[in-house]
N, C-alpha and C positions, 0 to 999 in steps of 0.2 A: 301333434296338436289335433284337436278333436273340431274336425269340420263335419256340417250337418249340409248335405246338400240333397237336393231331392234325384241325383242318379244314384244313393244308394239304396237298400231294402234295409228296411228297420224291423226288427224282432223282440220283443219283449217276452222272456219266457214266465212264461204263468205261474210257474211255481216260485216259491217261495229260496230263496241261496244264502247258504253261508258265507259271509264277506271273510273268510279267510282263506278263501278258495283263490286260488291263482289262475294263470294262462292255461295250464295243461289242465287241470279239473274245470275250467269254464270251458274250455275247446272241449272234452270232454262229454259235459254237457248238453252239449250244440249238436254232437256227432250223434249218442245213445239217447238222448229224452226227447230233442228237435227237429231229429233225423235232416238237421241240416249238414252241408260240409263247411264245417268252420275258415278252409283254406282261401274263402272264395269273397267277395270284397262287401258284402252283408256286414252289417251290425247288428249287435245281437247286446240285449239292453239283458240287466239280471238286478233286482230289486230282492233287500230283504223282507225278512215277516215284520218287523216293528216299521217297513216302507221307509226309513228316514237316510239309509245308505243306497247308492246305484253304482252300479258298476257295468260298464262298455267295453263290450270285445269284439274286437275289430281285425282281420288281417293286411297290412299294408303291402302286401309283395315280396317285404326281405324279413318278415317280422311279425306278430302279436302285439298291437297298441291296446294298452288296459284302460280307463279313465276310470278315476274312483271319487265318486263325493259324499260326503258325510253333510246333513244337515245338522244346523243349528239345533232347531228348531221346525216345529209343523211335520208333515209327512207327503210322502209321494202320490200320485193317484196311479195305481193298476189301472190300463185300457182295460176294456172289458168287451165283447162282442165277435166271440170267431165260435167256429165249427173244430177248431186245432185245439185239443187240448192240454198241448205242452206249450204253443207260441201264439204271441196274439201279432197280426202283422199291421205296425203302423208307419205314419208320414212323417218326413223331416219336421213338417210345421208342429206335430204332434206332441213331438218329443221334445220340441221346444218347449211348449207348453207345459207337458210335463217338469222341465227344469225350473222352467218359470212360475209354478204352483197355480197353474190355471187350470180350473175342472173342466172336463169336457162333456158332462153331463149338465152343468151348470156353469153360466157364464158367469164366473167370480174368480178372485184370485186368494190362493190357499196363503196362512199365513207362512212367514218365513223370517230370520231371524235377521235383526238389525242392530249394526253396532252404533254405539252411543258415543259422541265423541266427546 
């Protein structure tokens, strides 16, 4: 289960991933482009180029937790703002936001897809 708490480090890597990529080529990732150690209790955020798919990789201890979501509808916002050219390093509340389609360059809420009952 994908908890957001502010004792972890959040990472968003800048470039752009193929969401057909799994555990070992996302840990991968982390290791060669982020030069983070994937083992260590970080999450590590990875967004496509059309921004509409994210995917979260996380190490739990005995294991690789993936989180994967697919929007409806609208698109994700890339943080923007580091010296890191492979990671941008943000906040629990951040990434909230991000799920939540709130810009953070602009206080508004991004559109997002609503079902009709």
């Amino acid at each position: 289960m994908l908890l957001l708490s502010s004792t972890f480090k959040y990472f968003v890597y800048s470039g752009f991933t193929d969401m057909r990529k799994g555990f070992d080529s996302l840990s991968g990732i982390v290791t060669s482009q982020m030069q983070f150690n994937p083992l260590n209790s970080d999450v590590y955020i990875f967004i496509n180029k059309r921004r509409t798919q994210l995917k979260i990789l996380q190490w739990e201890g005995d294991g690789f937790a993936l989180y994967y979501k697919r929007l409806e509808q609208g698109t994700y916002e890339m943080p923007g703002g580091t010296n890191d050219p492979c990671s941008i390093n943000i906040s629990a509340e951040q990434l909230q936001n991000i799920f939540q389609g709130i810009t953070m360059r602009r206080n508004y809420q991004r559109k997002r897809y609503q079902q009709t009952v």
